[in-house]
C-alpha positions as CSV (number, residue, x, y, z in Angstrom):
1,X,106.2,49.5,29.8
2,X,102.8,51.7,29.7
3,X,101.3,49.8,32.5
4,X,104.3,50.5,35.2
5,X,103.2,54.2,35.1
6,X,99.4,53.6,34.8
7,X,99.4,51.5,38.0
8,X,102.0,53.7,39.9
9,X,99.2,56.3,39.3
10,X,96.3,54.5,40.4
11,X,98.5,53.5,43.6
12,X,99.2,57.0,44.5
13,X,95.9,58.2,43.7
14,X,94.0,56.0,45.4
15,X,96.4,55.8,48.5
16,X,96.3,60.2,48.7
17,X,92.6,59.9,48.7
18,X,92.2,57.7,51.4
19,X,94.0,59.8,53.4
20,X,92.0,63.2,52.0
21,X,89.0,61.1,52.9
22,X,90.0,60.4,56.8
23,X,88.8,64.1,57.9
24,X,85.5,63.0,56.7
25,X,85.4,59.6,58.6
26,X,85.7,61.6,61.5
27,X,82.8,63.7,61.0
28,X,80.7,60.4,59.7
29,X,81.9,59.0,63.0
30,X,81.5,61.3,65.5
31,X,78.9,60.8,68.2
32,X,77.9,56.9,66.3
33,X,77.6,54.3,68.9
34,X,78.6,50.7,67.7
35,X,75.6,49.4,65.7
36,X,73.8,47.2,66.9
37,X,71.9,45.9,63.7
38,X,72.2,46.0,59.8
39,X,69.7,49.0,59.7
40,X,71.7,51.2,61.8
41,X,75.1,49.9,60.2
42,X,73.7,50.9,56.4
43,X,73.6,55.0,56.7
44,X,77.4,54.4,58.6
45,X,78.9,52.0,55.8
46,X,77.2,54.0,53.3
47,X,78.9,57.7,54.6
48,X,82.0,55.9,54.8
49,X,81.9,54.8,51.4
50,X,80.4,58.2,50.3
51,X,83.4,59.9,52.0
52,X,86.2,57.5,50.4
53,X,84.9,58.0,46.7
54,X,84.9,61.9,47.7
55,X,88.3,61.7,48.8
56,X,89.7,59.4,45.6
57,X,88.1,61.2,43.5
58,X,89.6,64.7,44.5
59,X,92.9,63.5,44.7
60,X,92.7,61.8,41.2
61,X,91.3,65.6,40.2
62,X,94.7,66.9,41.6
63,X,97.4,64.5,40.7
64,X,97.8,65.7,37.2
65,X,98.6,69.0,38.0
66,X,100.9,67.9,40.8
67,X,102.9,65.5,38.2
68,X,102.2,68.2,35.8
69,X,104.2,71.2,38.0
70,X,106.6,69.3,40.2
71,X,107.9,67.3,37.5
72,X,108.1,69.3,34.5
73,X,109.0,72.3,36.6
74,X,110.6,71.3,39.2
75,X,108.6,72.8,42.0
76,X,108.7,71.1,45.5
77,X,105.3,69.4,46.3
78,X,104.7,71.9,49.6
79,X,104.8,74.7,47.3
80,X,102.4,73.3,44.8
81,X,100.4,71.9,47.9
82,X,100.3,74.9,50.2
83,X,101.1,77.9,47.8
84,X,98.9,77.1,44.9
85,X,101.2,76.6,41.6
């Protein structure tokens, strides 16, 4: 089935990126108080967001190569990761 594959993909890419996002939650983060309002809740909810998408999106940039070079030539992820196949 076509749709196995398709939604493993959107799983793992979507997953990945939430974790490549969490660096910039951090820096969104840092220093905030707990808001106190909608108006100073909006420019925190909207960095989160902004952060997440950043984060998906990067990791839906990378994940054909990764499939691409760990599994058509057997390269171990850390290598691709860290030494740049």
């Amino acid at each position: 089935m076509l749709f196995g594959p398709i939604r493993t993909y959107i799983t793992v890419g979507a997953t990945q990126g939430v974790i490549l996002a969490v660096p910039l939650w951090q820096k969104a983060l840092a220093g905030q108080t707990l808001p106190q309002s909608w108006a100073e809740t909006k420019p925190i909810l909207f960095a989160l967001t902004m952060a997440t998408g950043h984060g998906v999106l990067r990791m839906y940039s990378w994940l054909p190569s990764l499939i691409y070079h760990v599994g058509f030539h057997h390269v171990a992820f850390q290598h691709w990761l860290f030494d740049g196949w």
